[in-house]
N, C-alpha and C positions, 0 to 999 in steps of 0.2 A: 237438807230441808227438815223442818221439826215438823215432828211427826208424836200424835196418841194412836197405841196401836193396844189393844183391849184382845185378851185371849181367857181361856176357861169358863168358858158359858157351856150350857147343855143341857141335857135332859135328868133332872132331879125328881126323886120320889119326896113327895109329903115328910116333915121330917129330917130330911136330910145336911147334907151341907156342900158349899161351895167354894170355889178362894178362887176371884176374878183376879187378874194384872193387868197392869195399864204399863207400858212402857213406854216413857216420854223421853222420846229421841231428842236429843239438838233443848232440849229443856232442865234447867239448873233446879232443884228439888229447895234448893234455903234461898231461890227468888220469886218460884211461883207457887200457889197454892193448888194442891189438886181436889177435883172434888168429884164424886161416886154421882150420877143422875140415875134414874129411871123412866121409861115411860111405858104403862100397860096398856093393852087394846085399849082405844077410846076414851084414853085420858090423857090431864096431863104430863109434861115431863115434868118431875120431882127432885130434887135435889134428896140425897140419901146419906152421904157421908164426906169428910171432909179431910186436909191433913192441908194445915197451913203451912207457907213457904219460910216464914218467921218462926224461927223456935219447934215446927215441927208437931204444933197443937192440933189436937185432933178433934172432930164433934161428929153426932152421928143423928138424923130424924130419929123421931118422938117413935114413929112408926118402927123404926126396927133396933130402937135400945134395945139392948140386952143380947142381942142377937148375931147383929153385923158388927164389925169393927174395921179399920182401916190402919194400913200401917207401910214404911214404905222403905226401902233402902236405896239409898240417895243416890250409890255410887255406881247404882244398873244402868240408869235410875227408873226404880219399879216402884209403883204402887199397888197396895194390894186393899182387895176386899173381900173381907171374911166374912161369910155368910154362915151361918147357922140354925138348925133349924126353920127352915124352909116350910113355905104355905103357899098354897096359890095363888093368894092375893099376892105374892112377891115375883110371879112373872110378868116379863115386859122384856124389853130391849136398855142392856144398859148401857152407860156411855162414862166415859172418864173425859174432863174438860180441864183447864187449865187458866188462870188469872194471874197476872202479874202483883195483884193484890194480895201480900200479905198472910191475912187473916179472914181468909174461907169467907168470903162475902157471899150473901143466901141469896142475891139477885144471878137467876141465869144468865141478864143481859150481860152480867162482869166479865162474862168467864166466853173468851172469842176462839178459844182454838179447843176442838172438839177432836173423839174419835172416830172412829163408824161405828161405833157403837157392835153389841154382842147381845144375841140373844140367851135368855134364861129363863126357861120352863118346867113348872114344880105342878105336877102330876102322876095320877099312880097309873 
């Protein structure tokens, strides 16, 4: 059975940095696109970063250029999310999702198979 199974979440200081995995069981990495969500208390979920199933293109929100990046090795097959430099506005639970689409399409409704998602909290 395919499975997204999300590890390296935890308690971060201000500043700091993180590298989430997503491992997508039973899922071919150059058919599906994978894509980094968010969601923090009381808001909504976000779409954060991305690595397409075509060619392996990557994008990442406005919000965390420069910061986070996403990258993945196909043949785990793991996706990763590299966080850096950490704020608090960057905690929430996050989630790694999956679409057979391509090219990282920015609608959540695309993307039907999800993880449980992991939490990440950035405080001193």
């Amino acid at each position: 059975q395919a499975q997204l199974v999300e590890s390296g979440g935890g308690l971060v200081q201000p500043g700091g940095s993180l590298i989430l995995s997503c491992v997508a069981l039973g899922y071919s990495l150059d058919r599906h696109s994978i894509r980094w969500f968010r969601q923090a208390p009381g808001k909504e979920r976000e779409g954060v970063a991305c690595i397409s199933g075509s060619g392996g293109d990557t994008n990442v929100a406005d919000s965390v250029k420069g910061r986070f990046s996403v990258s993945a090795e196909p043949l785990k097959p793991t996706v990763y999310l590299q966080m850096n430099n950490l704020n608090v506005e960057d905690t929430g639970v996050y989630y790694c999702a999956a679409t057979r689409f391509g090219q990282c399409p920015l609608e959540r409704s695309l993307y039907p198979y999800w993880g449980q998602g992991i939490q990440v909290t950035i405080s001193s």
